[in-house]
LUMGUMAR-689656 format. One record per residue: residue in one letter; x, y, z of N, C-alpha, C, CB in turn. Coordinates in steps of 0.1 Angstrom, whole numbers, plus 5000, padded with zeros to 4 digits. Glycine has a CB too. Layout:
N
AXYZXYZXYZXYZ...
END
This chain:
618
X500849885000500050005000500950125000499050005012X500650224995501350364987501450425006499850494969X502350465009502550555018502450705018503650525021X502550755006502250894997501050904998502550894981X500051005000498651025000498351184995498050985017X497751224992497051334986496451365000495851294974X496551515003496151555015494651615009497251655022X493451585017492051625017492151795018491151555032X491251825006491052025003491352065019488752114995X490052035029490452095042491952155051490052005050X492252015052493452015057494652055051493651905061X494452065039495752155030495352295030495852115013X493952315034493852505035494452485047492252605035X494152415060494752455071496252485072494552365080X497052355065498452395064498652515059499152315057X498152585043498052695041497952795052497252685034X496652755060496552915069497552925079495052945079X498752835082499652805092500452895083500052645097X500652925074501753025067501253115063502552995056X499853175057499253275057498753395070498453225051X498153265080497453305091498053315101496653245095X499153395106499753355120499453415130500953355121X498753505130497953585142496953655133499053705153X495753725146494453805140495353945130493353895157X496454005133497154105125497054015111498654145130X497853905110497453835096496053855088497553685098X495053825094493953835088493953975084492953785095X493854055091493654245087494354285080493654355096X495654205080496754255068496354225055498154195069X495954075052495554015042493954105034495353865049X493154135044492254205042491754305037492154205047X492854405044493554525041493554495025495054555049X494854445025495254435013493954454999495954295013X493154344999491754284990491554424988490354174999X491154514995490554614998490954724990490754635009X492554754991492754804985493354804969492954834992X493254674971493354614952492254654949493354434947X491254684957489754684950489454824948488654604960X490954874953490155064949489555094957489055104937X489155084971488255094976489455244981487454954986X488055364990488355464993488055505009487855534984X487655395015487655375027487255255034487155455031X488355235045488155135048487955085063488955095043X487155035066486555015081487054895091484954985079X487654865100488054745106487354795123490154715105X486754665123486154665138486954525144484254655138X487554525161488454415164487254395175490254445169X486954285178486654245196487454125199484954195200X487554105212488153975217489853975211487153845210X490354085211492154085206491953985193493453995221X490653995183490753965171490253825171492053995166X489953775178489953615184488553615178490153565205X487453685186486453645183485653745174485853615195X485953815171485853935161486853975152485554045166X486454005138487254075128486754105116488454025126X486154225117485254305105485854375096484454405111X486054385085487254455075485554545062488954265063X485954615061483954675055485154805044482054805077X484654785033485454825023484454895010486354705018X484755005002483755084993484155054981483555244995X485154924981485754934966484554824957487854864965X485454754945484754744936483654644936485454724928X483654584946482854434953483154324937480154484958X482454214943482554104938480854044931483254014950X480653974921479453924920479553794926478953924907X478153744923478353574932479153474925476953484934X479453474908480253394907482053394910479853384898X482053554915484053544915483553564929485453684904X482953574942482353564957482853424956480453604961X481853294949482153174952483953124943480653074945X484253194936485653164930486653184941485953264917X486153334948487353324958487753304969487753394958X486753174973487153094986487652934982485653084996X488152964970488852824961490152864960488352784944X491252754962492352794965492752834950493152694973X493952954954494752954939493553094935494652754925X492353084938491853184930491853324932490753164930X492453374921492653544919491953604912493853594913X492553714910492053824897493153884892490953954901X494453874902496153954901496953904890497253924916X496853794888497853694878497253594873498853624884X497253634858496853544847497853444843496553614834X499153484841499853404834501353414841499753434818X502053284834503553284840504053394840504553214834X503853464833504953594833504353744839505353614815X502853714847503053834854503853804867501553894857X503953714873504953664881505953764885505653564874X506553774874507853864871507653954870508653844863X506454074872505854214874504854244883505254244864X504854154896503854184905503054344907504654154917X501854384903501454524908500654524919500854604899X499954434919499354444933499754404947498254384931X498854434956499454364973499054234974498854434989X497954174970497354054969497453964955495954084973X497853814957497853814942498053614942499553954934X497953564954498053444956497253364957498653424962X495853394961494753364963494753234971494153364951X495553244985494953154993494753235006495853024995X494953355005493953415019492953415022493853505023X491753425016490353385020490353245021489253435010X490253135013490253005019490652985031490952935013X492253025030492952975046492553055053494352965049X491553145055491053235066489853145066490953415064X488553115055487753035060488252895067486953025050X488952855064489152725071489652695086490052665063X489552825090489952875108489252945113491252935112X487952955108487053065115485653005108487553245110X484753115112483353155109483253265099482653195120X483453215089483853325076482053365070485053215059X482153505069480653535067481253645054479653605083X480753645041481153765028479953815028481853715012X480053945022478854025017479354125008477954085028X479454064993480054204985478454184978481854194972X478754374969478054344955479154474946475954384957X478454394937479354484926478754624922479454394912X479254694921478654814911478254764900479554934907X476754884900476254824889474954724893477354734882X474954644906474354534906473354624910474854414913X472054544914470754594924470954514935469154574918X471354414937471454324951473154234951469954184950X473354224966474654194967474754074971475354274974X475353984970475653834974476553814988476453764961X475553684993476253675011476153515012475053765027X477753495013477953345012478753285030479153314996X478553205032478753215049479853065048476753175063X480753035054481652925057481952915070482752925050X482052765075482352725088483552625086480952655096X484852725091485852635092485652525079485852565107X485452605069485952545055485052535047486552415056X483852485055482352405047481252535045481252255061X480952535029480452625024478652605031480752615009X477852705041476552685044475952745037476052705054X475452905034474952925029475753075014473952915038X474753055002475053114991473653174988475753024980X473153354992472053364988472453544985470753305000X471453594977471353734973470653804989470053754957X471353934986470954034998471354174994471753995014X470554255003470554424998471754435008468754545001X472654525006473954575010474354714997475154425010X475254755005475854845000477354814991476054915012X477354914980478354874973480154824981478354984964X480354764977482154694981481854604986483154764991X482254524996482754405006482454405013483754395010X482254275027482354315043482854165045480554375052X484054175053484054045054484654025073485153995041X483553955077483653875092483953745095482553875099X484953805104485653645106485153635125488153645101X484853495129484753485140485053405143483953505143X485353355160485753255165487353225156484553145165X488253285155489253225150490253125155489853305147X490453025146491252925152490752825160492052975158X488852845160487752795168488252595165485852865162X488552595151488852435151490452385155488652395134X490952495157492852425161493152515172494352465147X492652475182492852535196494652495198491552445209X495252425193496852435195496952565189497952305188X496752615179497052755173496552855184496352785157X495352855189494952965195495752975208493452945198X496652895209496852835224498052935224497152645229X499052915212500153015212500053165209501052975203X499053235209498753325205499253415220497353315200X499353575220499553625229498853675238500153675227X498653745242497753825254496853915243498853945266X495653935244494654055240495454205238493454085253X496054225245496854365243497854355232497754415257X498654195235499454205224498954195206500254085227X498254125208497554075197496554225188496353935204X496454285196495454405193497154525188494254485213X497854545195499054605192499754535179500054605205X499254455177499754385161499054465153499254205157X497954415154496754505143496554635143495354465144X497154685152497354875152498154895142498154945166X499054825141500354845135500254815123501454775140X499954735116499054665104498454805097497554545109X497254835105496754965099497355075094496155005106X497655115110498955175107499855215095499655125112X500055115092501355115077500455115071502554995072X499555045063498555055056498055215050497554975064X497355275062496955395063497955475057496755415075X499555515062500655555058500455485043502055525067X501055395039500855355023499955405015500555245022X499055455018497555515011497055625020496155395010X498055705020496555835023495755855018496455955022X495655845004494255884997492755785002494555864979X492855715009491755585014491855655032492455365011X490655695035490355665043490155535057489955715040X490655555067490855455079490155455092492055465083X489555385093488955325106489155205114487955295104X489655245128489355115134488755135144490355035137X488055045148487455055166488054895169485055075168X487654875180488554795193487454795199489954865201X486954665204485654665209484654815212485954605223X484254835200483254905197483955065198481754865206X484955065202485655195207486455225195486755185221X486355395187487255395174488655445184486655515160X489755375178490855425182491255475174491755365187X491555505160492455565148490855575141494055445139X491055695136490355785123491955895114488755935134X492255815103492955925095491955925081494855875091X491356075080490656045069491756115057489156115070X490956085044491756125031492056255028491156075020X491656335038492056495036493256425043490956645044X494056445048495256435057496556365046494756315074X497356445045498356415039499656315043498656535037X500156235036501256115040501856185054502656095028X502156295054503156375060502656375075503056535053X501356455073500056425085499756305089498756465080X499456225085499556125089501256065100499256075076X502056065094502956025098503056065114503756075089X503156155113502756255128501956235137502256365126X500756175130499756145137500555975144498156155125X500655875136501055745137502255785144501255655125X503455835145504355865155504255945164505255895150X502856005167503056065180503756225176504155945189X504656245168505256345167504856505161506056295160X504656615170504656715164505656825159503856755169X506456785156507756865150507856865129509456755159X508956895128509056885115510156805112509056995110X509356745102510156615092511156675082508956515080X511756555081512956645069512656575058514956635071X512056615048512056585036513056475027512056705033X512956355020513456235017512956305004513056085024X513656334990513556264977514556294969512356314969X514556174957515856124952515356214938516255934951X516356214930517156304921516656214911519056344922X516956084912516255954901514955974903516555784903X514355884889512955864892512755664890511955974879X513755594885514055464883515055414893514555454869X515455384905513855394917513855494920513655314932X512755534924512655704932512255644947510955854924X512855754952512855744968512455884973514455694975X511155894977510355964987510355925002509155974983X510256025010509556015026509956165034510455845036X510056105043510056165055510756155068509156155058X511456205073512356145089512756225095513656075088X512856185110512456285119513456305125511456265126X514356415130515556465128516156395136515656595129X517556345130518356215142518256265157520356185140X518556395158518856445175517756365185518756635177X516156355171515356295183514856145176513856415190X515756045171515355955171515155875182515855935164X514355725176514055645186514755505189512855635184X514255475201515455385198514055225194516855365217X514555135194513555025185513455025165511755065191X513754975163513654945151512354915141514354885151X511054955147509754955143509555105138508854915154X510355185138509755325139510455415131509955395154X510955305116511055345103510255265096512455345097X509055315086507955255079508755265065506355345080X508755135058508755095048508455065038508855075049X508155155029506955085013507455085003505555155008X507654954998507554914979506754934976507554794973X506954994966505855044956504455014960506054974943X504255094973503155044978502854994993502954954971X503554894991503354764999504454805015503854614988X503754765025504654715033505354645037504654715038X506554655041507854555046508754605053508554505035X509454495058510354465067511454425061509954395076X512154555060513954515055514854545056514354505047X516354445062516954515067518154625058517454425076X518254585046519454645036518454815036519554525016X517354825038516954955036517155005047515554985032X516754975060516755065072518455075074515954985086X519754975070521055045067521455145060521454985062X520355145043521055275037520555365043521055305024X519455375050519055475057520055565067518055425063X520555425074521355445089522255535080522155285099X523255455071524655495067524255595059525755395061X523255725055523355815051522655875062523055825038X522255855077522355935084524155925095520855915091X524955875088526355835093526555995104527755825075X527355955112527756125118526756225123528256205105X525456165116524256225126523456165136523356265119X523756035138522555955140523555915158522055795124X523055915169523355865186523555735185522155885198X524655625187524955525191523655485194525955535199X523155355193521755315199519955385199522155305212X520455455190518955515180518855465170518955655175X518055475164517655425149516855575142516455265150X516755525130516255625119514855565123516855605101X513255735122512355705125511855805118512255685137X510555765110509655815097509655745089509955925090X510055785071509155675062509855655051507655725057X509755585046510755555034509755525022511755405036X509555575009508655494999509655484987506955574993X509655364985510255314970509555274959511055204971X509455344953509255314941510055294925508555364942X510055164918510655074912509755004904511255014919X510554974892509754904883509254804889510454864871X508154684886507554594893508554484890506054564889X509454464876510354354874511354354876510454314866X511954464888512954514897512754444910512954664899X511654424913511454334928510754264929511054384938X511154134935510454004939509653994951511253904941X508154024950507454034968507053884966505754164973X507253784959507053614965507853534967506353544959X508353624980509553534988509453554997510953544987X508353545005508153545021506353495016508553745032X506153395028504453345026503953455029503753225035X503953575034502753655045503053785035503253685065X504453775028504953865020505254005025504053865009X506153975036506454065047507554145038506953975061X508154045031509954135032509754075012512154015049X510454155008510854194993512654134990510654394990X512854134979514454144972514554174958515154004972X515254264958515654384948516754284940516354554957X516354324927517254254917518754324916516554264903X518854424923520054524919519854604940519454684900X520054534945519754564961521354664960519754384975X522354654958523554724963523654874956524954624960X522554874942522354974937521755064946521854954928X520454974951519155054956519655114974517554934956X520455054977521155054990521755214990522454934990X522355204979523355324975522755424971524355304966X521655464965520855554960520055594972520155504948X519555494984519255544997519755585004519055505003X521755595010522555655019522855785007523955545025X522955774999523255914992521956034991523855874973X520655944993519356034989519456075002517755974984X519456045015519556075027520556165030519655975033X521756135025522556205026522756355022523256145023X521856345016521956525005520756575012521556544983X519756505016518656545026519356605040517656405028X520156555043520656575054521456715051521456455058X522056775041523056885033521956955031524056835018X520856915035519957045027519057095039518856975012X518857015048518657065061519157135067518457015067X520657115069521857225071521757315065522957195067X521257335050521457505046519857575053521757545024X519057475054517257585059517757585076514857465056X518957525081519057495095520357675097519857285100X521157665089521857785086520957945085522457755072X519757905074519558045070518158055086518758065048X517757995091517158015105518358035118516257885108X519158005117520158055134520658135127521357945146X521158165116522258265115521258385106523858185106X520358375110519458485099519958615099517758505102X519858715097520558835098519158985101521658855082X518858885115517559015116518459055133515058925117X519659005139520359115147520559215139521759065153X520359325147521059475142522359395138521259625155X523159455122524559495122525059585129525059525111X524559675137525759815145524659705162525160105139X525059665166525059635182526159655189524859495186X525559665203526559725212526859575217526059845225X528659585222528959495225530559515232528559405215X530859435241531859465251533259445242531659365266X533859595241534959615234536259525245535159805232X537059445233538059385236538959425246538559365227X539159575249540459585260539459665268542059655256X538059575272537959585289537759475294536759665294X537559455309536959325309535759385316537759185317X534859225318533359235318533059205335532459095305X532359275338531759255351531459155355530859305354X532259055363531958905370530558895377532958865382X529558825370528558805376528258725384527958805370X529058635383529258505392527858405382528858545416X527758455368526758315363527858315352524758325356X528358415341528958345329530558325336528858455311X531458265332532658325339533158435328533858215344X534358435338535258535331536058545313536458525341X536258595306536758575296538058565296536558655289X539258445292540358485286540858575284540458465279X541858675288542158765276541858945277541158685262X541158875292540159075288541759155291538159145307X542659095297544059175305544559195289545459055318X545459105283545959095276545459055260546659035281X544459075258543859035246544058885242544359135235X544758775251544658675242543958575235545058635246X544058535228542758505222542558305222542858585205X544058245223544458155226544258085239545358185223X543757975244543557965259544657885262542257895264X544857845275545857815279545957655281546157885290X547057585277546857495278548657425288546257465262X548257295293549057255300550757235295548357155305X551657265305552957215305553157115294553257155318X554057095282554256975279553556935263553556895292X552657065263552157045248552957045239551357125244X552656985224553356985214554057135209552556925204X552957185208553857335206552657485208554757335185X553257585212552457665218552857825205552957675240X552057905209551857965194551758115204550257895181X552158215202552258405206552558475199553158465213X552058565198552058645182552258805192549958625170X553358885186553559005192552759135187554959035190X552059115180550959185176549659155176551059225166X548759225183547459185185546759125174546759275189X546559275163545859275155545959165144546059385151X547559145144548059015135547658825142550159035133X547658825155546958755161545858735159546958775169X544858815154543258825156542958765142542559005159X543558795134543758755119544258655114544358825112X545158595120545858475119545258395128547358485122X544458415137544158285148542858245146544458315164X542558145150541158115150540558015167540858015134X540257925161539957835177541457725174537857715178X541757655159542657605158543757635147542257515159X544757615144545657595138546357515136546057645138X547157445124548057355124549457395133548257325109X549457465137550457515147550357525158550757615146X548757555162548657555174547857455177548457675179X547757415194547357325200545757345193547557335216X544957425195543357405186543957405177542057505185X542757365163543057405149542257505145542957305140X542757525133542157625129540657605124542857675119X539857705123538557725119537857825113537957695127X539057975112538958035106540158065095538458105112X539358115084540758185072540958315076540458205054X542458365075542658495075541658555063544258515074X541258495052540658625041539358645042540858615025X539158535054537358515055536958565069536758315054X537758605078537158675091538058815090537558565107X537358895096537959005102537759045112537959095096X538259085121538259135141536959205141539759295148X536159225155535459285152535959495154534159205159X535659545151536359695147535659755154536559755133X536159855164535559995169534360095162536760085171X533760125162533060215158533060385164531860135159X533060495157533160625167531960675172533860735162X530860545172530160595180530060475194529060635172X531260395199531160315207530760175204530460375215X530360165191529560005191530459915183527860005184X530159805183531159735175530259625160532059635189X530859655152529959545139530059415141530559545123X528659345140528459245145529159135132526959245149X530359065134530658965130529858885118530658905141X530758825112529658715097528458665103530458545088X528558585115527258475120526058535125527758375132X526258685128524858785125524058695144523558725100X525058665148524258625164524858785174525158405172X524458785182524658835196525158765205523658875201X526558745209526858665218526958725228527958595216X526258635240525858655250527058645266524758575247X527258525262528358475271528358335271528358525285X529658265280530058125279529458075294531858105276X528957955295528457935305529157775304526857965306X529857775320530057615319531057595317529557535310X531857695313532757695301532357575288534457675307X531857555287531257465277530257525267530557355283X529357575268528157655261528257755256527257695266X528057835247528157955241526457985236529257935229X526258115249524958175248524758235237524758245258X523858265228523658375219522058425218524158315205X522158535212520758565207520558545190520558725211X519558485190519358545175517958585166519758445167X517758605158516558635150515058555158516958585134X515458425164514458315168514158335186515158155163X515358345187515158405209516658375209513758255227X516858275216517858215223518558105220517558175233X519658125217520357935212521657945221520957885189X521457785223523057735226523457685219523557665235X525057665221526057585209526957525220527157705197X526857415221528057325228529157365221527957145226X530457405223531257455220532457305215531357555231X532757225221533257125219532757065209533257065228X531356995207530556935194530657045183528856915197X530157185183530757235172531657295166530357265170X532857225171534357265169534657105166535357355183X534257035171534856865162533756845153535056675172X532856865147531956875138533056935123530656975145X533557035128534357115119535257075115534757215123X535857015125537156975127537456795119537356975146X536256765122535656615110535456615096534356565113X534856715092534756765078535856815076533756855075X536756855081538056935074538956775072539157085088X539156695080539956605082539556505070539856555097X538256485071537256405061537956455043535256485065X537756585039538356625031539456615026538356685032X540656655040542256645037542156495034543356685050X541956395038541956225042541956185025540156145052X540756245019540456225002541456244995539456314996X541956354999542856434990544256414994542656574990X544556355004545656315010546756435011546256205002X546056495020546756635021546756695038545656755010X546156555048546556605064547756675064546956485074X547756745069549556815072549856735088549557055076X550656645086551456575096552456715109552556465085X552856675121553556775123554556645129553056915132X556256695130557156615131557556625146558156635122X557956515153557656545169559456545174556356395179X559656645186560856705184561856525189560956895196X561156475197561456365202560156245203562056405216X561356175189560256065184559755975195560955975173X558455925194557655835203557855685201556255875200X558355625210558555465210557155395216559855425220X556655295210555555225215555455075216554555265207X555255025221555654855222553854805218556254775245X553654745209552454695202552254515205552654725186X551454465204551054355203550754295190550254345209X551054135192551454075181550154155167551453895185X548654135174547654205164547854345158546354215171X548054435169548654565160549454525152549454675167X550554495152551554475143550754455126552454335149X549854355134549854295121548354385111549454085124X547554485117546854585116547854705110546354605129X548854735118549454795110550554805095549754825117X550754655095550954605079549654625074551354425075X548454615073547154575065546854725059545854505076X547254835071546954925073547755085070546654885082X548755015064549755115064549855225056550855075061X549055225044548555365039547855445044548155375030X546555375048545755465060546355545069545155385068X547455485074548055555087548855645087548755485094X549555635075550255715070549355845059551255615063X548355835053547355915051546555975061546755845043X546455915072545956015085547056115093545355905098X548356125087549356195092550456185100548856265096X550156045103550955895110552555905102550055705103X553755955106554855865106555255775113555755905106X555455635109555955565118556955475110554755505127X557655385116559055315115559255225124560155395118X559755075119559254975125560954965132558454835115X560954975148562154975155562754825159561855055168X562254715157563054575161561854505169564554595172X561154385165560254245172558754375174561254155195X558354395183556754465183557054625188555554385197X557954645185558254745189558254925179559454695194X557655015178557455075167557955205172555955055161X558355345159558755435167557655555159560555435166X557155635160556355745157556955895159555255735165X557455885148558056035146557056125144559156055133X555856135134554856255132553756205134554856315118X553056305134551656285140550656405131551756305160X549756385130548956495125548856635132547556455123X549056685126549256815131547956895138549756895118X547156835136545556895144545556825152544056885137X546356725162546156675173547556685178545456535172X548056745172549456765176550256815195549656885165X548756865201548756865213548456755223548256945214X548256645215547756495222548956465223546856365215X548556295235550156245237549956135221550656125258X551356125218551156075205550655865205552856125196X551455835217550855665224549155655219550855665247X548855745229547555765232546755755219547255895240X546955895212546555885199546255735190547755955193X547655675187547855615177546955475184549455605173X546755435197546755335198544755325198547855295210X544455415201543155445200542955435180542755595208X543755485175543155475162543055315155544055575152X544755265164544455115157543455005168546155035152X542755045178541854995182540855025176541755005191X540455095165539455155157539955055142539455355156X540655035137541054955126540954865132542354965119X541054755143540854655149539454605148541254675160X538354705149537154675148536354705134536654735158X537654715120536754735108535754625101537754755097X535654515110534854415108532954465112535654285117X532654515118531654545127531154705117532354555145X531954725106531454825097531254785087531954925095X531454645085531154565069532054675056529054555065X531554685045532554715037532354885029532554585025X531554975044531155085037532455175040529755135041X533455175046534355235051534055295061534755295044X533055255069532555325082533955355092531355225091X534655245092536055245103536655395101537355115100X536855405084537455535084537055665092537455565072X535655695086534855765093534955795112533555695089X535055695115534855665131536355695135534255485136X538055685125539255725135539055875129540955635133X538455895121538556035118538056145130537756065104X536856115134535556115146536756175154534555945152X537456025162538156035173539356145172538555895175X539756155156541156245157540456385159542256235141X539456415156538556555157538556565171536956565151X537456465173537256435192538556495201537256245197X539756435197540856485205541656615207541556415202X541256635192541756785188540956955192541656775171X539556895188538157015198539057095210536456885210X538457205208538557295221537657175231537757495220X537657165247537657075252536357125262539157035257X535757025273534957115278535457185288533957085280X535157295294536657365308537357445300538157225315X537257475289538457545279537457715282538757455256X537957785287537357955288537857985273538258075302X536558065265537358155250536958215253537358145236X537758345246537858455243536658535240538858455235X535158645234534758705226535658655210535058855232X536658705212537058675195536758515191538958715193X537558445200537658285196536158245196538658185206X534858275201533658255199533358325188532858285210X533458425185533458475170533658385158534358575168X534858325159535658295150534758165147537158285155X534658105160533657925154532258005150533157745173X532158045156530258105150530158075135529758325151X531458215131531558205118531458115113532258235113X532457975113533357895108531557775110535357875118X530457805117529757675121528557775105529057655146X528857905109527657975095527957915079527858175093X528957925078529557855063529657715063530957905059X529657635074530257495073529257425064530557425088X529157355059527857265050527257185060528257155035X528057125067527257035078527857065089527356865077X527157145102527557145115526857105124527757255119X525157025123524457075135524656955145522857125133X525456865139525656725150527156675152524956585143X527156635162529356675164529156485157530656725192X529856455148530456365144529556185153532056435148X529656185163528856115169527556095175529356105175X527456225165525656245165525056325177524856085168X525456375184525056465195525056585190525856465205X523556665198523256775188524156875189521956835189X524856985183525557095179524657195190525457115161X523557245185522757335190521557375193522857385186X521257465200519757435206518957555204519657405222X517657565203517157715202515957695206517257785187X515857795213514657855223514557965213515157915242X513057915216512158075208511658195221510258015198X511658305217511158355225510158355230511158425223X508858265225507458255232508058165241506158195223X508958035241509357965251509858015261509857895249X510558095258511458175271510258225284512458365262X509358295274508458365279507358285291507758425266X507258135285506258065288507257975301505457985274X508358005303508757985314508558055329509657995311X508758165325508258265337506658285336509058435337X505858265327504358275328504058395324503758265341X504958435318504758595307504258565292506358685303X503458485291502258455277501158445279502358345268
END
């Protein structure tokens, strides 16, 4: 006797609904979907019982007559795909035709479409598979489809299911994306008889978004330069991302998914902006030819694969990335706007300022220096016998001096006396207020109040300059008066064979002295006040971990980070009036300042209605 057997219609939908059906979200996803293949322009979901014993999906699109009603509780039956070769051009979200079956075959399946056009609509009822009744009824144009008692025949399925809350938080989320995917269709759900979400079709992707994240701020605008794939969305500025990885929405051409090569190019074109342990949060839409992507490679058809994925990868960290360059210039022409008076009064350089005991004291008010002081033992210290030529030549840093530079002599000028007492306000068009913390730099501007971490936006600067020289292979190394000996381990060693242009392109001399032993004559000249041990050995603990950045060159990025990091005016460092001048400027022109390299925000701004609404003066 044949051991092989043909499995009975029933029990092969069940297996079916074990890969279609895996929780009540399955069903509303699947549903959803029908729905909106069908054109429909709003769409209704009622849940009771965490979906268990209720699930109402009520739709205005094209309905069904009674013969494609009875076609599509037969497995295989569609309306999406005729032939082998639409296969290979998927357009719709539904297109497999075993989700109604395998949803009747685990429930109390009750349909009621009619078609446009018709005078009466058709209402066909199934019990866990077995067709009861097929009769005409008055309804309203589109769909309604109720599922009850789910899983009522395979109580082992019902059994793994989660808690009511959980199960309901599935199907939020379902919608959710759904809704985001189609603004133009209105959304409904209620939750035992209670509506929780109404987004109607006035409300734009955008709106929406806001609404589904909770968020009332502003999105930074996502669109690509192509239109073969074009990439639209929305994302919500790294400083306040989230942490979880649900809280970037994803759509193919349409459709929702879960994938990870997108939420990467996302990450690595928010590189340098984005906090250790945040994620990117808002929306991604791709759109792509249909014979560019495969959505029948997951049963539930969760997750997609791109025929040219390393392309589409890369057209996402670069679309992001210019999104990000372009926020910077509307983030520029708002803090640095130029609605301060140019003639403001402001505390001329050879006095000093009245100790209030809140900002401290300035650097310099004795002697004009502009330079702060730094400890015994530095690489090399910098004095200039003329003020004026000081003020012009210096900035926060220099390749000479312990900071580097951040301004050009042909691009700043001092700020100058006036004969009527006042002094011209500087390129960055702020009012500086004073240094608090020694870390902060108070200002006024056109908007109320901002701060500037002073440290973040001086290695911000100091990263992009380095980033540049690195390309061009143009670090200016400085030579150290008494070369640095370092004893390495067998792995350095062998990191620094692998690695030896790099190191030497970051401004690295070094010379191999006998067994693990190495000697470091130069060092880059923008960290040139670090101990040089220290330095180097942190960078090749950063080449040590180029594995954990896969092959985008992130490692590079990250010793660059650190050589900035080291080099920054520090926090505790008192500046000058001038040397706050000088970064202002140098942060107004920079193309990207408002996040120091490791993603921490640059700056902050208080509006004046907030200021106000502090003391209770609005």
């Amino acid at each position: 006797m044949s051991k092989i057997r043909i499995l009975p219609e029933q029990l092969a939908n069940q297996i079916a609904a074990g890969e279609v059906v895996e929780r009540p979200a399955s069903v509303v996803k699947e549903l959803v979907e029908n729905s909106l293949d069908a054109n429909a322009s709003r769409i209704e979901i009622d849940i009771e019982g965490g979906g268990t014993r209720l699930i109402r999906v009520l739709d205005d699109g094209e309905g069904m007559d009674e013969d494609d009603l009875l076609l599509s509780i037969e497995r295989h039956g569609t309306s999406k795909i005729q032939k082998e070769e639409d296969l290979a051009a998927i357009t719709s979200l539904g297109f497999r035709g075993e989700a109604i079956p395998s949803i009747g075959s685990v429930s109390q399946l009750t349909i009621i479409s009619r078609l446009k056009g018709n005078d009466l609509g058709t209402k066909i009822v199934l019990k866990y598979g077995k067709l009861l009744q097929v009769h005409d009824t008055g309804c309203s144009y589109g769909s309604s489809f109720e599922i009850r008692n789910l899983f009522g025949n395979t109580p082992a399925r019902r059994k793994f299911l989660k808690t009511a809350r959980t199960e309901l938080g599935h199907i939020d989320e379902v919608v959710k994306n759904y809704a985001l995917g189609a603004p133009h269709v209105t959304f409904i759900l209620r939750i035992n008889e209670k509506e929780t979400l109404h987004l109607n079709n006035s409300l734009s992707q955008e709106q929406r978004l806001g609404h589904v994240l909770r968020y009332s701020g502003s999105f930074i605008p996502i669109r690509s330069t192509e239109t073969h794939p074009r990439i639209t969305g929305f994302l919500i500025p790294p400083e306040k991302g989230m942490v979880g990885p649900a809280k970037l929405r994803i759509f193919v051409n349409g459709r929702a998914v879960k994938d990870r090569m997108v939420v990467h190019g996302v990450t690595e074109g928010l590189r340098s902006f984005l906090l250790k342990g945040k994620n990117p949060a808002g929306l991604i839409n791709l759109t792509l030819p249909a014979d560019e992507v495969d959505v029948n490679v997951h049963p539930a058809k969760h997750e997609v694969r791109f025929r040219s994925s390393q392309d589409v990868h890369t057209l996402l960290s670069q679309t992001v990335a210019m999104a990000m360059a372009q926020e910077q210039e509307r983030m520029q022409g708002r803090i640095f706007a130029k609605a301060v008076h140019k003639e403001t009064t402001r505390i001329p350089l050879d006095e000093k300022p009245a100790n209030t005991g809140f900002f401290s004291e300035q650097p310099g008010w004795e002697n004009n220096s502009i330079s702060p002081s730094y400890p015994k033992g530095a690489a090399t210290t910098y004095t200039s016998e003329n003020t004026n030529k000081k003020i012009q030549q210096s900035s926060i840093i220099t390749t000479a001096e312990p900071m580097a530079k951040v301004t050009r002599e042909t691009d700043q000028q001092p700020a100058t006396k006036s004969p009527t007492g006042t002094y011209k306000s500087p390129e960055h068009n702020l009012l500086v207020i004073g240094q608090f913390e020694d870390l902060y730099i108070f200002c006024k501007n056109s908007e109320g109040l901002l701060i500037i971490d002073q440290h973040a936006a001086h290695e911000r600067l100091l990263y992009e300059k380095l980033k540049k020289q690195f390309l061009e292979k143009t670090i200016p190394r400085q030579n150290l008066l008494f070369p640095h000996t370092v004893e390495l381990s067998l792995f350095q060693v062998q990191l620094i064979e692998k690695h030896t242009e790099e190191i030497a392109g970051m401004g690295f001399s070094i010379r191999e002295f006998g067994g693990n032993s190495y000697i470091i004559s130069a060092v880059p000249a923008i960290a040139g006040h670090t101990h040089p041990a220290e330095l180097f050995n942190d960078i090749l603990e950063k080449f040590g971990s180029e594995s954990i950045f896969g092959k985008g060159g992130g490692y590079i990025d990250t010793i660059l980070a650190t050589m900035a990091c080291k080099a920054a005016v520090k926090a505790g460092t008192k500046l000058s009036l001038v040397e706050m001048d000088n970064l202002l400027n140098e942060m107004a022109k920079a193309d990207l300042f408002s996040h120091c390299p490791h993603g921490r925000p640059v700056v902050k701004q208080f509006s004046a209605a907030e200021v106000k609404k502090w003391f209770y003066r609005t």
